[in-house]
Biopython code that builds the backbone (N, CA, C, O; Angstrom):
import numpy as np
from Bio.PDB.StructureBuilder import StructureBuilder

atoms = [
    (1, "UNK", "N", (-2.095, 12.494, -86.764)),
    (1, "UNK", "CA", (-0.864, 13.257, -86.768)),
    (1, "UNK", "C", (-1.224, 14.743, -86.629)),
    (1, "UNK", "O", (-1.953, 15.296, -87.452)),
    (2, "UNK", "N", (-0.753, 15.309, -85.683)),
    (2, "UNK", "CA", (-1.072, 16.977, -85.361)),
    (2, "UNK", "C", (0.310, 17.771, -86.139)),
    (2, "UNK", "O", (1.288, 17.226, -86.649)),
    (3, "UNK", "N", (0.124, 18.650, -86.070)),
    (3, "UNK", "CA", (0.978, 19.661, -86.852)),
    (3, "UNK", "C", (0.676, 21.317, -86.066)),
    (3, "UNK", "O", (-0.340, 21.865, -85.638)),
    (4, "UNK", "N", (2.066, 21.700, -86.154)),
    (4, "UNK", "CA", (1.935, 23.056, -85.202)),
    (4, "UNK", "C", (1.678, 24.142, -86.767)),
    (4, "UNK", "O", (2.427, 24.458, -87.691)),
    (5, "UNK", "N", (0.499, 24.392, -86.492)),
    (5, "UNK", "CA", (-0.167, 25.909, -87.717)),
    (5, "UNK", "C", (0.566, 27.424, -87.062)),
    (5, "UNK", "O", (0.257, 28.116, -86.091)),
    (6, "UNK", "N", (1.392, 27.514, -87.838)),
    (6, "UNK", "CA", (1.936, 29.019, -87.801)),
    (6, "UNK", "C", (0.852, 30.018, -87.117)),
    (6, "UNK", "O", (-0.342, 29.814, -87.334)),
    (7, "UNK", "N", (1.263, 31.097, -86.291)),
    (7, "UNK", "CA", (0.079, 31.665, -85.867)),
    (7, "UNK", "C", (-0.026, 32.692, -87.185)),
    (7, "UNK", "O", (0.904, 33.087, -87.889)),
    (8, "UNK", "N", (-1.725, 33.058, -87.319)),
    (8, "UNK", "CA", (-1.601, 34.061, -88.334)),
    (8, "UNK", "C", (-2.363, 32.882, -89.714)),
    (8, "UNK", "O", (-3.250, 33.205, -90.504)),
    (9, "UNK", "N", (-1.857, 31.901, -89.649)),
    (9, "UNK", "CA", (-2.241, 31.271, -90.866)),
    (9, "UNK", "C", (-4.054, 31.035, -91.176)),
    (9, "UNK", "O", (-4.904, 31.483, -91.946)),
    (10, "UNK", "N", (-3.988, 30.278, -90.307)),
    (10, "UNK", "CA", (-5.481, 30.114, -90.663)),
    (10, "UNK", "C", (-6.221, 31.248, -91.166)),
    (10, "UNK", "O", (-6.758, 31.233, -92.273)),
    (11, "UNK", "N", (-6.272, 32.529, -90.132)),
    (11, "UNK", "CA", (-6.689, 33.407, -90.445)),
    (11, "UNK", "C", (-6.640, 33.895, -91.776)),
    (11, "UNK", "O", (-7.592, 34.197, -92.496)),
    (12, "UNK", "N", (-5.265, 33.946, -92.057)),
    (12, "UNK", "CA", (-4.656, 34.654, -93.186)),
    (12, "UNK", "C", (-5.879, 33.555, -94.785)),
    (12, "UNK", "O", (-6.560, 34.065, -95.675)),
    (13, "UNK", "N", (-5.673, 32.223, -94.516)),
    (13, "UNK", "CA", (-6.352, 31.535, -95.077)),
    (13, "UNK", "C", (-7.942, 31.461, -95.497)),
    (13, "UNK", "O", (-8.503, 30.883, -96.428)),
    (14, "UNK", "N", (-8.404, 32.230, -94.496)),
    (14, "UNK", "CA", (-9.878, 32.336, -93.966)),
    (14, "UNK", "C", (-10.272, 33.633, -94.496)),
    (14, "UNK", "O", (-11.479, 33.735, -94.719)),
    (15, "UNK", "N", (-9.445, 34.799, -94.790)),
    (15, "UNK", "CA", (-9.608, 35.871, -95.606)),
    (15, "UNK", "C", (-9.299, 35.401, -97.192)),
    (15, "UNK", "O", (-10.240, 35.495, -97.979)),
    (16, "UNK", "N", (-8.534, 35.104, -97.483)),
    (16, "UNK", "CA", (-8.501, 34.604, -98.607)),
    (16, "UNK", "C", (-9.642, 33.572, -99.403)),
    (16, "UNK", "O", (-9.855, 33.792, -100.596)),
    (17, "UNK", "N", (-10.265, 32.603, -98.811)),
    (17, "UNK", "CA", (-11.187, 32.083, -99.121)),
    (17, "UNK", "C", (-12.879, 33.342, -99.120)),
    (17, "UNK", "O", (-13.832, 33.220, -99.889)),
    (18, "UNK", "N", (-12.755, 34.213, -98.228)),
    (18, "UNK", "CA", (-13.765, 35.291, -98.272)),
    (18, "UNK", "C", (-13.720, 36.360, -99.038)),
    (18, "UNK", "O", (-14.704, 37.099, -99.079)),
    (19, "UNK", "N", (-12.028, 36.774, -100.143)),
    (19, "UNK", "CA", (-12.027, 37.233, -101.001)),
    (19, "UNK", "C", (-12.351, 36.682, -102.005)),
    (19, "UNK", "O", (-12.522, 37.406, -102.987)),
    (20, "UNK", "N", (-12.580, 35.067, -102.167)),
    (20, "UNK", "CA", (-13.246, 34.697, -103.526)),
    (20, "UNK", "C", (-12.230, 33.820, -103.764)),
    (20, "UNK", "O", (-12.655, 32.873, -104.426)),
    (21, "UNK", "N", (-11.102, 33.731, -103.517)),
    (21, "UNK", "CA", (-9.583, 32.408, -103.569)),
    (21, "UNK", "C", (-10.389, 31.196, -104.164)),
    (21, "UNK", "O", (-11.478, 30.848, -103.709)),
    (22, "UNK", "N", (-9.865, 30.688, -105.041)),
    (22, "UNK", "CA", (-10.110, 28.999, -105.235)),
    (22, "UNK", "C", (-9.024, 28.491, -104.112)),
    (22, "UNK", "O", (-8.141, 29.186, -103.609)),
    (23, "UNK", "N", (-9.352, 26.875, -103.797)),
    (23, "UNK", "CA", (-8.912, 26.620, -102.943)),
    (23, "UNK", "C", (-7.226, 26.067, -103.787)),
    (23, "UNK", "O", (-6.074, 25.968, -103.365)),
    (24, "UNK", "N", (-7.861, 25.826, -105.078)),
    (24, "UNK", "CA", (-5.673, 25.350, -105.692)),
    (24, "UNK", "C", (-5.435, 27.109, -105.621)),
    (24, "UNK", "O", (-4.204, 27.133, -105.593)),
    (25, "UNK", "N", (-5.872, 28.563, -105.577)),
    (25, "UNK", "CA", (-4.957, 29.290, -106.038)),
    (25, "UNK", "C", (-4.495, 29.572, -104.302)),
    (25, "UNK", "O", (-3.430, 30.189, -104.318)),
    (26, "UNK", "N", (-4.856, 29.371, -103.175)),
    (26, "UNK", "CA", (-4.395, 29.386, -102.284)),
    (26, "UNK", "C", (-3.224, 28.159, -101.644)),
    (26, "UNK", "O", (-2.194, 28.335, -100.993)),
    (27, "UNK", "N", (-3.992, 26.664, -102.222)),
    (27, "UNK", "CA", (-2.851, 26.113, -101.955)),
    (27, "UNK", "C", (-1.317, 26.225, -102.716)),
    (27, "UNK", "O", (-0.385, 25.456, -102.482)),
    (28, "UNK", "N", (-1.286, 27.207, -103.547)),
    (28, "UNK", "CA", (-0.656, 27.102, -104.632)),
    (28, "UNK", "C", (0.624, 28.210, -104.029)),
    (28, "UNK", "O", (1.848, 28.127, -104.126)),
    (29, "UNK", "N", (-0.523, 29.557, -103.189)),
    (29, "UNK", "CA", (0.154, 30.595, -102.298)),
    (29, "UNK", "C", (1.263, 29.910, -101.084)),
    (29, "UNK", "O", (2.475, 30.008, -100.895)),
    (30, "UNK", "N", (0.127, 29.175, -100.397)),
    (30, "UNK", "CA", (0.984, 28.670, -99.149)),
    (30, "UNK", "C", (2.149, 27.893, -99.926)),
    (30, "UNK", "O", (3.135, 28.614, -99.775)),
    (31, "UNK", "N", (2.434, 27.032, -100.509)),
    (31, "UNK", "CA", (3.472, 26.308, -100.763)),
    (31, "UNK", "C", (4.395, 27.101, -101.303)),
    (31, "UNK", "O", (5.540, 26.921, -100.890)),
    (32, "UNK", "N", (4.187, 28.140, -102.315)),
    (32, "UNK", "CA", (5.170, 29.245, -102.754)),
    (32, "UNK", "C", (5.875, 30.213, -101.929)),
    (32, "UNK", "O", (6.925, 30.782, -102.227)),
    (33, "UNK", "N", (5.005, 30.381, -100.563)),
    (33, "UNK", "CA", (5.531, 30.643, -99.100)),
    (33, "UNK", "C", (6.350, 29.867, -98.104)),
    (33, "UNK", "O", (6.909, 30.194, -97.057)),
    (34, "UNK", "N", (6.219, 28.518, -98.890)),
    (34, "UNK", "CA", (7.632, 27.235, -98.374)),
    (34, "UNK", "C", (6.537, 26.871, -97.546)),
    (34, "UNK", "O", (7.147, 26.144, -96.762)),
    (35, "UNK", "N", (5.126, 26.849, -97.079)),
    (35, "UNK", "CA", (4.553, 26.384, -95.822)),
    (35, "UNK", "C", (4.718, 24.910, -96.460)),
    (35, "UNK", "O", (4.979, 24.669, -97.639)),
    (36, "UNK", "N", (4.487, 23.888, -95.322)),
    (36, "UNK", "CA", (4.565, 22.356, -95.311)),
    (36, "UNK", "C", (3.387, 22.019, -95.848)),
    (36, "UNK", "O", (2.365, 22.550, -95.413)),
    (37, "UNK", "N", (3.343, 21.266, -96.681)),
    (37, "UNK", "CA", (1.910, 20.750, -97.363)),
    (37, "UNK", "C", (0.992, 19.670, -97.056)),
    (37, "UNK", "O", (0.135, 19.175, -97.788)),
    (38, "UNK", "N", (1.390, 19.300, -95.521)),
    (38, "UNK", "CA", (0.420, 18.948, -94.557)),
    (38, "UNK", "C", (-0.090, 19.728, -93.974)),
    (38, "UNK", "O", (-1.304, 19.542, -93.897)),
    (39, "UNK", "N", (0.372, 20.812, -93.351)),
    (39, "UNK", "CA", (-0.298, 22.092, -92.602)),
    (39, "UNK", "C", (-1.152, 22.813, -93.426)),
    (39, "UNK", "O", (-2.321, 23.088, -93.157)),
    (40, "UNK", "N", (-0.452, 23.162, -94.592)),
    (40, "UNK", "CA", (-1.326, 23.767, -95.536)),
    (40, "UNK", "C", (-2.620, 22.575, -95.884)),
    (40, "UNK", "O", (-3.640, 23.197, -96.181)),
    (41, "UNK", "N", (-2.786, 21.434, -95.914)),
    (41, "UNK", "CA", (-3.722, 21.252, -96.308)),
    (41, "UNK", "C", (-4.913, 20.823, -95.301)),
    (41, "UNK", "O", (-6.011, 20.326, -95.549)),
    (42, "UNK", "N", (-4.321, 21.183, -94.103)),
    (42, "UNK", "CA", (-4.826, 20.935, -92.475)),
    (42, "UNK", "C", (-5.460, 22.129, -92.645)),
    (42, "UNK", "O", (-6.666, 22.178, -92.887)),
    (43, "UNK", "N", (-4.647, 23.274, -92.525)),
    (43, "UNK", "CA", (-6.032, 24.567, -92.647)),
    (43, "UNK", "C", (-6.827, 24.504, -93.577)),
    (43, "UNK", "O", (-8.009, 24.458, -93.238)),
    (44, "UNK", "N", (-6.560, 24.481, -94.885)),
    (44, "UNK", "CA", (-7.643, 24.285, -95.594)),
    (44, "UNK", "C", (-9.091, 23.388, -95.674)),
    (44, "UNK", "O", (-10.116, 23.639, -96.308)),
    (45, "UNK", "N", (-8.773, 22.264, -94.796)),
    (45, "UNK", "CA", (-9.777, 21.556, -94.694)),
    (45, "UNK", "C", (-10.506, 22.101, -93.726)),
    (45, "UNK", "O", (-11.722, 22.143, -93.915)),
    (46, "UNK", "N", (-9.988, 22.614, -92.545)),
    (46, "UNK", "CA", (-10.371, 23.218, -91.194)),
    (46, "UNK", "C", (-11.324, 24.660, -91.856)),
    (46, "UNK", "O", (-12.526, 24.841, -91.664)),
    (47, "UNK", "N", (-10.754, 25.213, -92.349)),
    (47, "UNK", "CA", (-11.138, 26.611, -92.972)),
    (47, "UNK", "C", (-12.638, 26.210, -94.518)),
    (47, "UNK", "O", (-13.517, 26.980, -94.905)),
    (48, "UNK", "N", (-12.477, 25.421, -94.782)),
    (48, "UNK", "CA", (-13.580, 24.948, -95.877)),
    (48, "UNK", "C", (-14.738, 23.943, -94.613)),
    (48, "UNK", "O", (-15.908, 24.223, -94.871)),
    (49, "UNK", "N", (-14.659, 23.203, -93.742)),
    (49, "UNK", "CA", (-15.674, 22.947, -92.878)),
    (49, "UNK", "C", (-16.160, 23.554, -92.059)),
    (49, "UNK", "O", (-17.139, 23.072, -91.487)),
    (50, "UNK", "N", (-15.550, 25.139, -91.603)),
    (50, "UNK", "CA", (-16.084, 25.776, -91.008)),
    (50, "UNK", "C", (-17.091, 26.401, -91.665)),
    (50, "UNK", "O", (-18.220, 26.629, -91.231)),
    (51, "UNK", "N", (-16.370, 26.836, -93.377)),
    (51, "UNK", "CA", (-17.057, 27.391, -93.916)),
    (51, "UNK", "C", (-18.275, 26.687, -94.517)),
    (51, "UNK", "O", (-19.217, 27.338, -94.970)),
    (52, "UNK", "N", (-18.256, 25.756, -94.517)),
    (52, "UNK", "CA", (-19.602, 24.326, -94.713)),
    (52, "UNK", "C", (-20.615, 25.248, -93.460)),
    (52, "UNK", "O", (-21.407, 26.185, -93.562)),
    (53, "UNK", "N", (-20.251, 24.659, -92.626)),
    (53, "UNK", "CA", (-21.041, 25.167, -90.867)),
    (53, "UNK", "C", (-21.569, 25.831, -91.251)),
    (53, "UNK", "O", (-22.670, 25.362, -91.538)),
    (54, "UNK", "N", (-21.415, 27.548, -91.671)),
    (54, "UNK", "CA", (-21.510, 28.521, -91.719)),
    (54, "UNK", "C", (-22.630, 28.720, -92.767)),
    (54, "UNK", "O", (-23.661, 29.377, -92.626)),
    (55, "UNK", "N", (-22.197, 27.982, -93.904)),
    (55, "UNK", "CA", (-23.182, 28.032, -94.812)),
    (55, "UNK", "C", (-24.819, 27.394, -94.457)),
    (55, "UNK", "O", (-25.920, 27.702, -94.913)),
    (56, "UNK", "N", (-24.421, 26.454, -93.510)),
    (56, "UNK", "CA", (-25.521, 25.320, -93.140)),
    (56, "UNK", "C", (-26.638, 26.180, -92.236)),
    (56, "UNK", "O", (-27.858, 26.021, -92.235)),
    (57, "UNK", "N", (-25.753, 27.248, -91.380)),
    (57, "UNK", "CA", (-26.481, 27.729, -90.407)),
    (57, "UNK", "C", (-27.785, 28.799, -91.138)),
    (57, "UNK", "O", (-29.010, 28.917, -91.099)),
    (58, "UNK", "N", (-26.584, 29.438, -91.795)),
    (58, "UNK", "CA", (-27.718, 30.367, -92.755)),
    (58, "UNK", "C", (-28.854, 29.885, -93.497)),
    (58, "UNK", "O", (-29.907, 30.515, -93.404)),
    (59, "UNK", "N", (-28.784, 28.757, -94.290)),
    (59, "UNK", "CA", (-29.704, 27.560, -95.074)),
    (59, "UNK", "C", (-30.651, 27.663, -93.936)),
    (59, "UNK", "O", (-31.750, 28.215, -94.004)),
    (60, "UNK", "N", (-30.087, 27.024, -92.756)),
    (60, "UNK", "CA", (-31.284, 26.626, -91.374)),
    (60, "UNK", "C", (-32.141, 27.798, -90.897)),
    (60, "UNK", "O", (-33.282, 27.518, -90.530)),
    (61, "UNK", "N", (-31.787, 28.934, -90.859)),
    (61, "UNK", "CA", (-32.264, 30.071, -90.462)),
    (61, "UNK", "C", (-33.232, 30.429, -91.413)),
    (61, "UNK", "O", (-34.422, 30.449, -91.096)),
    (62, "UNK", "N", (-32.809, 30.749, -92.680)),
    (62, "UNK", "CA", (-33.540, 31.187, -94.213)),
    (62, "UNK", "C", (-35.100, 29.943, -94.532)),
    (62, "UNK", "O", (-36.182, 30.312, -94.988)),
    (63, "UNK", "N", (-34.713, 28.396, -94.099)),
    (63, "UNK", "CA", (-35.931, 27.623, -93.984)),
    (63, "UNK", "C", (-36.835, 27.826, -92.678)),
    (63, "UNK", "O", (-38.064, 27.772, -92.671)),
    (64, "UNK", "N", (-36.019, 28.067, -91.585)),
    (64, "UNK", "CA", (-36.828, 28.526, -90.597)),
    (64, "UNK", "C", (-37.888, 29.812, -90.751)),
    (64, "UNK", "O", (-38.997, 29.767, -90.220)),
    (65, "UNK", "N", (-37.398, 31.057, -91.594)),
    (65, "UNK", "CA", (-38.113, 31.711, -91.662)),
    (65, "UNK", "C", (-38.979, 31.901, -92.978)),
    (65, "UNK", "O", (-39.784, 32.827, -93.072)),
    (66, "UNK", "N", (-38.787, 31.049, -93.906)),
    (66, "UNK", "CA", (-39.834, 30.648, -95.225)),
    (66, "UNK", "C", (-40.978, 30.010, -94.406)),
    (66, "UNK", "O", (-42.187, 30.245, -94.413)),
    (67, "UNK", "N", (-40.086, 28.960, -93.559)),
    (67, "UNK", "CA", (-41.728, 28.112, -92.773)),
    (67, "UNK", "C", (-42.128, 28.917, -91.647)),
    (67, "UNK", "O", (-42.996, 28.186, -91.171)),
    (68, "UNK", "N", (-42.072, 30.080, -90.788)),
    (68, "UNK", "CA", (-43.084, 31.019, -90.105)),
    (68, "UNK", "C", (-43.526, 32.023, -91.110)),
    (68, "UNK", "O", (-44.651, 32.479, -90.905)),
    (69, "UNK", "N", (-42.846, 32.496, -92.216)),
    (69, "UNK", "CA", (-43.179, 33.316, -93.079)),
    (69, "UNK", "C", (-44.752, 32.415, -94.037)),
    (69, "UNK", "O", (-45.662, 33.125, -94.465)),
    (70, "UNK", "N", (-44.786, 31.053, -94.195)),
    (70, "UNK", "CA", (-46.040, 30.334, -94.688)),
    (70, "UNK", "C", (-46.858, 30.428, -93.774)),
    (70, "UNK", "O", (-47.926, 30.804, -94.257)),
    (71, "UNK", "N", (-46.948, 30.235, -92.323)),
    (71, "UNK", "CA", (-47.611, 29.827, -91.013)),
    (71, "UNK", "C", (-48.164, 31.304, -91.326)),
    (71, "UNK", "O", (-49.226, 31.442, -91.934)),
    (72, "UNK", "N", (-47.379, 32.439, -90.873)),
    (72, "UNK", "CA", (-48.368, 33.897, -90.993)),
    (72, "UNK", "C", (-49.452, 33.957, -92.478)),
    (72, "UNK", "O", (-50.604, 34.386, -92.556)),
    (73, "UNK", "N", (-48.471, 33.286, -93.670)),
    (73, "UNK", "CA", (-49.717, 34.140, -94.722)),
    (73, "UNK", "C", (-51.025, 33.243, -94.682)),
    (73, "UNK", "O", (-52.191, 33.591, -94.870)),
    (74, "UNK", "N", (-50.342, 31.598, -94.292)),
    (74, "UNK", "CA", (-51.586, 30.959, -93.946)),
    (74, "UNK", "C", (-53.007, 31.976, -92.683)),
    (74, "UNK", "O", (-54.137, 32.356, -92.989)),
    (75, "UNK", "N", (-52.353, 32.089, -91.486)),
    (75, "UNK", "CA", (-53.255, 33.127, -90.752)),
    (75, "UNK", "C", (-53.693, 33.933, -91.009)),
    (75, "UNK", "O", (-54.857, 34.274, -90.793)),
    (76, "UNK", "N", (-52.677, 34.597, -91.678)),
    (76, "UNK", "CA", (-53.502, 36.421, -92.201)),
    (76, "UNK", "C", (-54.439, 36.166, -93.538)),
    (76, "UNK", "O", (-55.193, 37.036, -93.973)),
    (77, "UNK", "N", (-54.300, 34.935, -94.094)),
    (77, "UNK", "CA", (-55.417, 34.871, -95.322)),
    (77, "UNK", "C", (-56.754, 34.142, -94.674)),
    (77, "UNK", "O", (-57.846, 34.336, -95.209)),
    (78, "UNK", "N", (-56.609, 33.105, -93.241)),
    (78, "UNK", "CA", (-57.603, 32.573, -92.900)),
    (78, "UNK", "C", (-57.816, 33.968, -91.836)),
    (78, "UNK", "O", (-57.758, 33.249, -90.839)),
    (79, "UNK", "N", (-57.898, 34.546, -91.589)),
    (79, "UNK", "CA", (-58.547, 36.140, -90.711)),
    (79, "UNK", "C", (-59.146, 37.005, -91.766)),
    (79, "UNK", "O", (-60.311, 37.401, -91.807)),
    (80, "UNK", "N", (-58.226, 37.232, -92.580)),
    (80, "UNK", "CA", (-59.145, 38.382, -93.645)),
    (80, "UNK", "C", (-60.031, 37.909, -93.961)),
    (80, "UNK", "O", (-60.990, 38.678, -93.892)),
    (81, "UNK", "N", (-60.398, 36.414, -94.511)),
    (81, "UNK", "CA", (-61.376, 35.622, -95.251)),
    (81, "UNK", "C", (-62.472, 36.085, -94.738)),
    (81, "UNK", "O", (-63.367, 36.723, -95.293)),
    (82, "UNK", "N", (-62.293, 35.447, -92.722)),
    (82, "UNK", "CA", (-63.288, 35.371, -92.050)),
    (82, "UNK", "C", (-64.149, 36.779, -91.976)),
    (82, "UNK", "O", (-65.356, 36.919, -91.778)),
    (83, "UNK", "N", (-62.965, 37.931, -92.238)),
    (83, "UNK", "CA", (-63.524, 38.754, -91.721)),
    (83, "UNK", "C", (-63.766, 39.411, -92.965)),
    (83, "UNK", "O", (-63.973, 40.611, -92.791)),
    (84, "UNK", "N", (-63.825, 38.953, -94.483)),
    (84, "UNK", "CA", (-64.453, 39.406, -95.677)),
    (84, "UNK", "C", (-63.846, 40.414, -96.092)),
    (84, "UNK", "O", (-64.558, 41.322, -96.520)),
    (85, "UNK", "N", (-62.248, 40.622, -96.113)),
    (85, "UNK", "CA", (-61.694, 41.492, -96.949)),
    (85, "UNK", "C", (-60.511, 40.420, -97.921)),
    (85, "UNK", "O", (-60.129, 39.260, -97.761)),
    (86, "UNK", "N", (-60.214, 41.456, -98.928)),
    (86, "UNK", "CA", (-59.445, 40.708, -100.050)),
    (86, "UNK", "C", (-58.126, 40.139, -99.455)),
    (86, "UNK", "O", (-57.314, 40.741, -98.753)),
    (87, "UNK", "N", (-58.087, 38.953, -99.852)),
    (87, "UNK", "CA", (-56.935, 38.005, -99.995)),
    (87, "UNK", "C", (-56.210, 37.434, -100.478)),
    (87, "UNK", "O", (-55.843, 36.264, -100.373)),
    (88, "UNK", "N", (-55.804, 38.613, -101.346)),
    (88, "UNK", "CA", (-54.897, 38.076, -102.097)),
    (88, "UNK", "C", (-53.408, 38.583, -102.296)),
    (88, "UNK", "O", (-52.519, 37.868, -102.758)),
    (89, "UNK", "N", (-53.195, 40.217, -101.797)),
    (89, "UNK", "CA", (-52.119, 40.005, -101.293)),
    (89, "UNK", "C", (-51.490, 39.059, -100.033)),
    (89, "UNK", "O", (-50.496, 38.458, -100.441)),
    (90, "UNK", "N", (-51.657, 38.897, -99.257)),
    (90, "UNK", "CA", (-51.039, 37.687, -98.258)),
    (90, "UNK", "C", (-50.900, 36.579, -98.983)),
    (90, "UNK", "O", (-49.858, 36.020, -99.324)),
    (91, "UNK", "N", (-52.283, 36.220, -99.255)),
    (91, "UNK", "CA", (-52.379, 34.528, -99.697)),
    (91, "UNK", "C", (-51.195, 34.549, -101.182)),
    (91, "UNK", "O", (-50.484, 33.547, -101.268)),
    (92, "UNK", "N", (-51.050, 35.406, -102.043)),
    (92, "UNK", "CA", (-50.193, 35.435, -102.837)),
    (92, "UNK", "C", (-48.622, 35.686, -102.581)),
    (92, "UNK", "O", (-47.662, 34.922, -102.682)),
    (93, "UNK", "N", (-48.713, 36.965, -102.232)),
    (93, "UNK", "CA", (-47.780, 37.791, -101.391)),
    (93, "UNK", "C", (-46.630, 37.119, -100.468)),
    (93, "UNK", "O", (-45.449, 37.459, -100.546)),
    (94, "UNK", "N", (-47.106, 36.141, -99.601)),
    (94, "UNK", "CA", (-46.515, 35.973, -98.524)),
    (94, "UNK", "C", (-46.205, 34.533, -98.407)),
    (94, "UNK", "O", (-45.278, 33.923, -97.876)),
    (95, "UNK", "N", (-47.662, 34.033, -99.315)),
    (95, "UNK", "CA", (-46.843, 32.837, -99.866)),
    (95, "UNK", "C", (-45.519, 32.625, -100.397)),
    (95, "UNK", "O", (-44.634, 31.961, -99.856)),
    (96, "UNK", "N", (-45.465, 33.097, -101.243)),
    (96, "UNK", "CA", (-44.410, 33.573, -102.742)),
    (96, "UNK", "C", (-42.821, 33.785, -101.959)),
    (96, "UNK", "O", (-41.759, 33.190, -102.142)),
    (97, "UNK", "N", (-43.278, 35.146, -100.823)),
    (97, "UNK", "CA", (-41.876, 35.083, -100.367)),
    (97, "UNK", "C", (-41.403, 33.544, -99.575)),
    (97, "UNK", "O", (-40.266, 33.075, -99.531)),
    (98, "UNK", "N", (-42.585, 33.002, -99.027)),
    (98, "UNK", "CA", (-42.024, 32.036, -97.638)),
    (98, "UNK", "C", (-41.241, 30.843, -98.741)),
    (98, "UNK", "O", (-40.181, 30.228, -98.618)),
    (99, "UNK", "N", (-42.168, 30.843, -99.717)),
    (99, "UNK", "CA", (-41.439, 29.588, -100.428)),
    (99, "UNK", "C", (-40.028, 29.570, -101.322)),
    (99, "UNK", "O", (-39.291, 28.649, -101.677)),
    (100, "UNK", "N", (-39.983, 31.519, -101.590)),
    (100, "UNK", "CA", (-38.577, 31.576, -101.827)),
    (100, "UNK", "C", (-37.368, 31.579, -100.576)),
    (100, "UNK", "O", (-36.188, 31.238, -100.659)),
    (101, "UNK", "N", (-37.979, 31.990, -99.642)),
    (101, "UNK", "CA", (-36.901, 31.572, -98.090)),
    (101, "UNK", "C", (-36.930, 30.079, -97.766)),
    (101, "UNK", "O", (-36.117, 29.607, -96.972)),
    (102, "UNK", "N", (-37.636, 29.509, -98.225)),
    (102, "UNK", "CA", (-37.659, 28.027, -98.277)),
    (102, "UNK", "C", (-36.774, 27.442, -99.162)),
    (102, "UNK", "O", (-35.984, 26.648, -98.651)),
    (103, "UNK", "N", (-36.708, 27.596, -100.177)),
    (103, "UNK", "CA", (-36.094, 26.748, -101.141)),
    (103, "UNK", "C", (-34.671, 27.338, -101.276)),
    (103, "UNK", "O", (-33.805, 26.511, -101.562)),
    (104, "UNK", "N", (-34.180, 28.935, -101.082)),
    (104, "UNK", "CA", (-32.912, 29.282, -100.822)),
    (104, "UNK", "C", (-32.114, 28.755, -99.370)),
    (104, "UNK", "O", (-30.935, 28.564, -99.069)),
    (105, "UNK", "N", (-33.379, 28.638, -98.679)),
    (105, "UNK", "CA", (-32.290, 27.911, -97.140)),
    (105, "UNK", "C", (-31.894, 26.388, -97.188)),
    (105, "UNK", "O", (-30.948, 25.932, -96.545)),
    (106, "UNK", "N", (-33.139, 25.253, -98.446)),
    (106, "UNK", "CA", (-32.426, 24.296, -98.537)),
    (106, "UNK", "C", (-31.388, 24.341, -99.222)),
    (106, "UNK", "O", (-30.439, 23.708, -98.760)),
    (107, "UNK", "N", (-31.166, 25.103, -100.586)),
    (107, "UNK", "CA", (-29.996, 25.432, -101.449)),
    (107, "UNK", "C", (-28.238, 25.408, -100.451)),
    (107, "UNK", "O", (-27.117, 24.913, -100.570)),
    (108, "UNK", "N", (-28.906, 26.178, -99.630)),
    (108, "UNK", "CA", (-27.116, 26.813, -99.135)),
    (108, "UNK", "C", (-27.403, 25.473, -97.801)),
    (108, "UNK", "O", (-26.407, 24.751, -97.766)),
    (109, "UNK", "N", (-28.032, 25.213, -97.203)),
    (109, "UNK", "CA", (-27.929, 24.249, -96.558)),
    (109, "UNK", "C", (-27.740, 22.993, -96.547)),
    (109, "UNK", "O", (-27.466, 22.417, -95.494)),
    (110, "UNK", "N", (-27.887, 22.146, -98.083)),
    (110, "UNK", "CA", (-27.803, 21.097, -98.748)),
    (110, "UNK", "C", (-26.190, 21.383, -99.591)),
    (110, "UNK", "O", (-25.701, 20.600, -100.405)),
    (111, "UNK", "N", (-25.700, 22.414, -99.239)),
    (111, "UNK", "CA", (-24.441, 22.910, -100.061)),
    (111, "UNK", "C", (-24.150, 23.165, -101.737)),
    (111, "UNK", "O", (-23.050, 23.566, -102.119)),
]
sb = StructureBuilder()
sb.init_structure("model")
sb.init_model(0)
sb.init_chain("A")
sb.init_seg("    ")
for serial, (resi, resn, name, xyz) in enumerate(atoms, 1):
    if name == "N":
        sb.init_residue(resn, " ", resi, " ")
    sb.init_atom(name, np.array(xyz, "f"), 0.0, 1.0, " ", f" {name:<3s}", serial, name[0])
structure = sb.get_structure()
């Protein structure tokens, strides 16, 4: 069943969820605005899976760069070694960050 969304709504919906809105104090708005409470709950689902997406992409990006951020401190600690200077900022250092970009990109990506 399709439903014609007021123009303006979603949007209007999509700011509200980015000011921090729970999703009852918005459904709570639209219906006190007389909107139909199929439409209203059509954007909201539309507007909370985008915002899923969104979250997922960032997760994917943030693990992507924990795991080249490990790949470099792995290199830059096997080069200094070879070449007999201290290793322990990288090997510590760079570890430390990759595995916190790691474990925050599964966080927001696992939801």
């Amino acid at each position: 069943m399709t439903h014609h969304i007021p123009d303006g709504l979603f949007h209007e919906v999509w700011q509200l969820y980015e000011g921090g809105h729970s999703s009852d104090e918005i459904l709570a708005r639209l219906l006190k605005r007389q909107v139909n409470l199929d439409i209203a709950e059509a954007v909201l689902s539309k507007v909370k899976t985008m915002q899923d997406a969104r979250k997922r992409r960032r997760g994917l990006r943030s693990v992507i760069a924990g795991g080249v951020t490990l790949v470099l401190a792995f290199l830059i600690t096997f080069l200094l070694h070879v070449a007999g200077v201290d290793t322990n900022i990288p090997l510590y250092g760079l570890t430390t960050i990759g595995i916190g970009l790691l474990f925050t990109g599964m966080v927001f990506y696992m939801g």
